[in-house]
C-alpha positions in Angstrom: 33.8 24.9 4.1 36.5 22.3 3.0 38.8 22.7 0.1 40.4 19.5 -1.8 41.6 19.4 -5.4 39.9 17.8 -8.1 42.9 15.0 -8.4 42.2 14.5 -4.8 38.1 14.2 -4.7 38.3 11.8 -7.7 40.9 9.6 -6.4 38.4 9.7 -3.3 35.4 9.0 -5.4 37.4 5.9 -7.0 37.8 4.8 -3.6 34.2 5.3 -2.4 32.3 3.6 -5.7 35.0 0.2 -5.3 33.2 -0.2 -1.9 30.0 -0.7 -3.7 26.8 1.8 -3.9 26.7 3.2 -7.6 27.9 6.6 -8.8 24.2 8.2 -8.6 23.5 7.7 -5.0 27.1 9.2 -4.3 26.6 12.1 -6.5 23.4 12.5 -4.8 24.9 12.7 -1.6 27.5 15.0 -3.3 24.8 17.5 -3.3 22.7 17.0 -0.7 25.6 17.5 2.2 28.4 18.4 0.1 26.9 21.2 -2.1 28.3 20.3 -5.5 26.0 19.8 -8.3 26.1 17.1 -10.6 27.1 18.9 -13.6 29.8 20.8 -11.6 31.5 17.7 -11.0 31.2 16.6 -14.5 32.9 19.7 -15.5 36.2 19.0 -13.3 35.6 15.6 -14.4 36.9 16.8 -17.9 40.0 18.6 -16.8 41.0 17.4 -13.2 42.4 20.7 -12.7 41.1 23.3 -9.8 40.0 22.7 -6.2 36.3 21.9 -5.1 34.8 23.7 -2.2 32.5 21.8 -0.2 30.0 22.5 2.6 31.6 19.3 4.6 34.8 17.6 4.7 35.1 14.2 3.0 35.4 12.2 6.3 32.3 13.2 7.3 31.0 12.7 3.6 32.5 9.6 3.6 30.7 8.2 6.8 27.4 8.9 5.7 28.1 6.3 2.7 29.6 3.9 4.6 26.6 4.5 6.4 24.3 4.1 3.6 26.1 0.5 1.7 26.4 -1.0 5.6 22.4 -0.3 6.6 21.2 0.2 3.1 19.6 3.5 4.7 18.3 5.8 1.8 20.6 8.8 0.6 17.8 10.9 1.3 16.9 10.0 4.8 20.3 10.1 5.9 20.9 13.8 4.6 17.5 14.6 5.8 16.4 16.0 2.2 16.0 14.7 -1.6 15.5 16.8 -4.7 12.4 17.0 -6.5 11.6 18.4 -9.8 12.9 22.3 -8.8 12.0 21.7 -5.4 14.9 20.8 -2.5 12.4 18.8 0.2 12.6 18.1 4.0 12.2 14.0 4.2 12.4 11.6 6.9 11.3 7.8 7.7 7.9 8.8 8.2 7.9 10.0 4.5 8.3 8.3 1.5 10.7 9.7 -0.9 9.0 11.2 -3.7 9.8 9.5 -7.3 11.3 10.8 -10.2 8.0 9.5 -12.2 6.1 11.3 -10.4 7.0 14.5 -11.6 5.1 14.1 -14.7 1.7 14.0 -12.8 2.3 17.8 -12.8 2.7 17.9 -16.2 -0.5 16.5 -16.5 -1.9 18.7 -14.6 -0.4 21.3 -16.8 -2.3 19.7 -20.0 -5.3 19.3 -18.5 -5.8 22.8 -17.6 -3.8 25.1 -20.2 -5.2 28.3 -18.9 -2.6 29.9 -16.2 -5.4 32.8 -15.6 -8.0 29.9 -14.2 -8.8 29.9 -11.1 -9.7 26.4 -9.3 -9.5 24.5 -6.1 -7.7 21.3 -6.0 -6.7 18.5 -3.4 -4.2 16.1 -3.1 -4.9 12.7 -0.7 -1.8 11.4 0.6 0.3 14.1 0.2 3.4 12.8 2.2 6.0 15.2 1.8 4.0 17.9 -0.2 5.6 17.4 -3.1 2.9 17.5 -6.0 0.8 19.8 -4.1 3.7 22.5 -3.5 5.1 21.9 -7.2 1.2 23.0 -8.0 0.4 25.4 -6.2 3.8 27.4 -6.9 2.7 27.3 -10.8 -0.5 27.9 -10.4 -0.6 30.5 -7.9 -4.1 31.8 -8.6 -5.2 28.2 -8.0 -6.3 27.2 -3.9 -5.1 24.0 -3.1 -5.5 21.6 0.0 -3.5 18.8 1.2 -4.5 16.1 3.4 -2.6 13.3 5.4 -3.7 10.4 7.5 -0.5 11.3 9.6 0.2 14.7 11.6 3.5 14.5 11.8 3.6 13.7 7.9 1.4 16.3 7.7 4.3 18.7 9.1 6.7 17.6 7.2 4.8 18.7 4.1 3.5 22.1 5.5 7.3 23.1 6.8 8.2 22.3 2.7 5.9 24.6 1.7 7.1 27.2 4.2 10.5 26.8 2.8 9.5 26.5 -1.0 7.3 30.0 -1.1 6.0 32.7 1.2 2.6 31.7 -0.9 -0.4 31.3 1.0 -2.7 29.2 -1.4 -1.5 26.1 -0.5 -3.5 24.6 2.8 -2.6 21.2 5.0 -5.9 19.0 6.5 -5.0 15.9 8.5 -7.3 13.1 8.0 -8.2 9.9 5.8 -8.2 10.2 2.3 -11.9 11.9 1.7 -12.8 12.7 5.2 -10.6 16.4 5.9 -12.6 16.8 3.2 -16.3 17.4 4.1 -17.4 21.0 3.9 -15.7 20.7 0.1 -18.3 18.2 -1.5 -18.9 19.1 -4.8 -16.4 21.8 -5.2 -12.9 20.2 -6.3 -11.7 20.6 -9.8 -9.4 18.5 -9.5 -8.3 15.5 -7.4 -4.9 14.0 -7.7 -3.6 11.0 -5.3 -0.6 9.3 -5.4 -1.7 6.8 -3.0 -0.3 3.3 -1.4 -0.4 0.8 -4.5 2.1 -1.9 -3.9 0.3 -5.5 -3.7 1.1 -7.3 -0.6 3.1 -10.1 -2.7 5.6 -7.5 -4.3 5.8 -5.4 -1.1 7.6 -8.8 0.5 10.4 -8.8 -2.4 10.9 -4.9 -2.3 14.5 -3.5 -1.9 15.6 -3.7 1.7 16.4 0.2 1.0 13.0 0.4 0.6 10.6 -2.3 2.6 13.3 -1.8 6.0 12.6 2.1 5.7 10.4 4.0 3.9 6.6 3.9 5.7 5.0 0.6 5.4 1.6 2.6 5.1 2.9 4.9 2.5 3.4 1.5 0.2 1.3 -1.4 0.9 -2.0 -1.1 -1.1 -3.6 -4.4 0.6 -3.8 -8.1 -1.1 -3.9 -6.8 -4.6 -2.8 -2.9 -3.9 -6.1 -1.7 -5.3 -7.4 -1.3 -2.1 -7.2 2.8 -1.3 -7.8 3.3 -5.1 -11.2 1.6 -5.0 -12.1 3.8 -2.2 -10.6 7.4 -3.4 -12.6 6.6 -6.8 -15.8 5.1 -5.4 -16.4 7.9 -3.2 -14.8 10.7 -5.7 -18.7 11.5 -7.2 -19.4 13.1 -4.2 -16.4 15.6 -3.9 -15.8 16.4 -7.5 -17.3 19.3 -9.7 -19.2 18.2 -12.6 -16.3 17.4 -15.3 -14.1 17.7 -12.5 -10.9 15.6 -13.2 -9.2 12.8 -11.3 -5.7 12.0 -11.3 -3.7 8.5 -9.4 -0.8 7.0 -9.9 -1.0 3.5 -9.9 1.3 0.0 -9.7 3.2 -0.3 -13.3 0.9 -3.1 -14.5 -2.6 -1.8 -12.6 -3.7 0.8 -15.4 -6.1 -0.9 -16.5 -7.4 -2.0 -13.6 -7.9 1.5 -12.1 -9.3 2.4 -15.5 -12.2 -0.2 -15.0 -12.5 1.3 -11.5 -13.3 4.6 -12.8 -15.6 3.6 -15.7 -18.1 1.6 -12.8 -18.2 4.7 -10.6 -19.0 7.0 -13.2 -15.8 8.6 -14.7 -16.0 9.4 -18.6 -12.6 10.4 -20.6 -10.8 7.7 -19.2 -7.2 7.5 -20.3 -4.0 5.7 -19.1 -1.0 7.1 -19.3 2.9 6.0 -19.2 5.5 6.8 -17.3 9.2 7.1 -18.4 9.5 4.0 -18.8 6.6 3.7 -21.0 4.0 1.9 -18.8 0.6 3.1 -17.6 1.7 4.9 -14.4 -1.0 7.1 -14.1 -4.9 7.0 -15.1 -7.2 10.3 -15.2 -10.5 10.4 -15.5 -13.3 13.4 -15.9 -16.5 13.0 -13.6 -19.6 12.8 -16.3 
């Protein structure tokens, strides 16, 4: 532990945010390797008065963001963990770092199937880190889920973040691509969600260098027009789903409709786009017949 007084950590922080980076990240960081919360700072913020106890001194601190505006290396991946809806999750650079937007896919989830007492089986393709499986199966512990990956050591990653997120058993990892772990479940799913790689091959060349020179290539790139794993997790979706089994993907900001289309030709009825925070059509959902 290392001790400094608020007058102290905010002349500090002054010092930090004039050599660029924004306050965010380096509240992030904060409390990811220094173990003070957002709010907590805010609250000696107000009165400057007291001392802060942190898990590591401000040196070290301090090299990980110099670290971070030098290489543009991600927060996350330097600290080795991000924060997800309730959830504290291992990442690395074979992981993409799961969005804030994403968070409302489980509250989707949530609308779709109102009924806590329900039992179900779900999947997730592409699960990277685990992070909408886990946030699942944690509220819907009567629920079985499975989790696939094309990537073992993604795969992991994810399994690990269960581990430390519950001593819940209903949550299982498959390695494989998108439908093919999947074979002895045709038929049975309730519920599919996929987050999968969307980004059109045009955008992924202007990304953020935070972004494009770290986070996994695979996990991004959705081919010429970033429809391409999205056209193949709906076309062959028929053949996994329950009858009125529903289908959940996130999608590129302007692609809703797109996707929608998609899902009306292979068979999908209740069709709906629906915004993210920012109030464009993130996600699309659809009911099989």
């Amino acid at each position: 532990m290392s001790e400094v007084s608020a007058k102290d950590y905010f002349l500090w922080e002054k010092k930090q945010l004039l050599k660029g980076g924004d306050k965010h990240s380096l509240s992030l960081l904060l409390e990811l390797k220094g173990g003070i919360s957002h709010d907590e700072l805010n609250l000696k913020r107000l009165t400057l008065e007291g001392s802060l106890c942190l898990k590591e001194s401000l040196d070290f601190i301090e090299s990980i963001w110099e670290n971070h505006l030098n290489d543009s290396v991600p927060i996350q991946y330097l600290c080795g963990f991000c924060f997800w809806r309730n959830l504290k999750l291992i990442v690395s650079e074979k992981v993409l770092i799961p969005r804030p937007e994403t968070e409302l896919i489980i509250e989707i989830v949530n609308k779709l199937f109102k009924e806590k007492s329900q039992k179900l089986l779900f999947a997730e393709l592409g699960t990277g880190s685990g992070a909408i499986s886990i946030a699942i199966a944690l509220e819907h512990p009567l629920w079985e889920g499975i989790a696939t990956d094309i990537d073992k050591n993604v795969l992991d990653v994810a399994e690990l973040n269960f581990k430390n997120c519950s001593n819940q058993s209903n949550l299982k990892f498959f390695c494989g691509n998108w439908w093919n772990p999947l074979e002895l479940f045709k038929g049975k799913l309730d519920l599919v969600i996929s987050n999968p790689p969307y980004i059109p091959k045009n955008t992924y060349q202007n990304l953020p260098k935070e972004v494009k020179n770290y986070e996994p290539k695979i996990a991004l790139l959705g081919g010429d027009d970033g429809l391409d794993h999205i056209r193949e997790i709906i076309h062959l979706a028929p053949l996994y789903l329950k009858e009125k089994g529903w289908m959940i993907i996130e999608n590129h900001f302007d692609h809703g409709e797109k996707v929608r289309q998609i899902y009306i030709d292979n068979g999908f009825k209740s069709v709906e786009v629906l915004n993210d925070f920012s109030g464009v059509g993130r996600f699309t959902i659809g009911r099989y017949k």
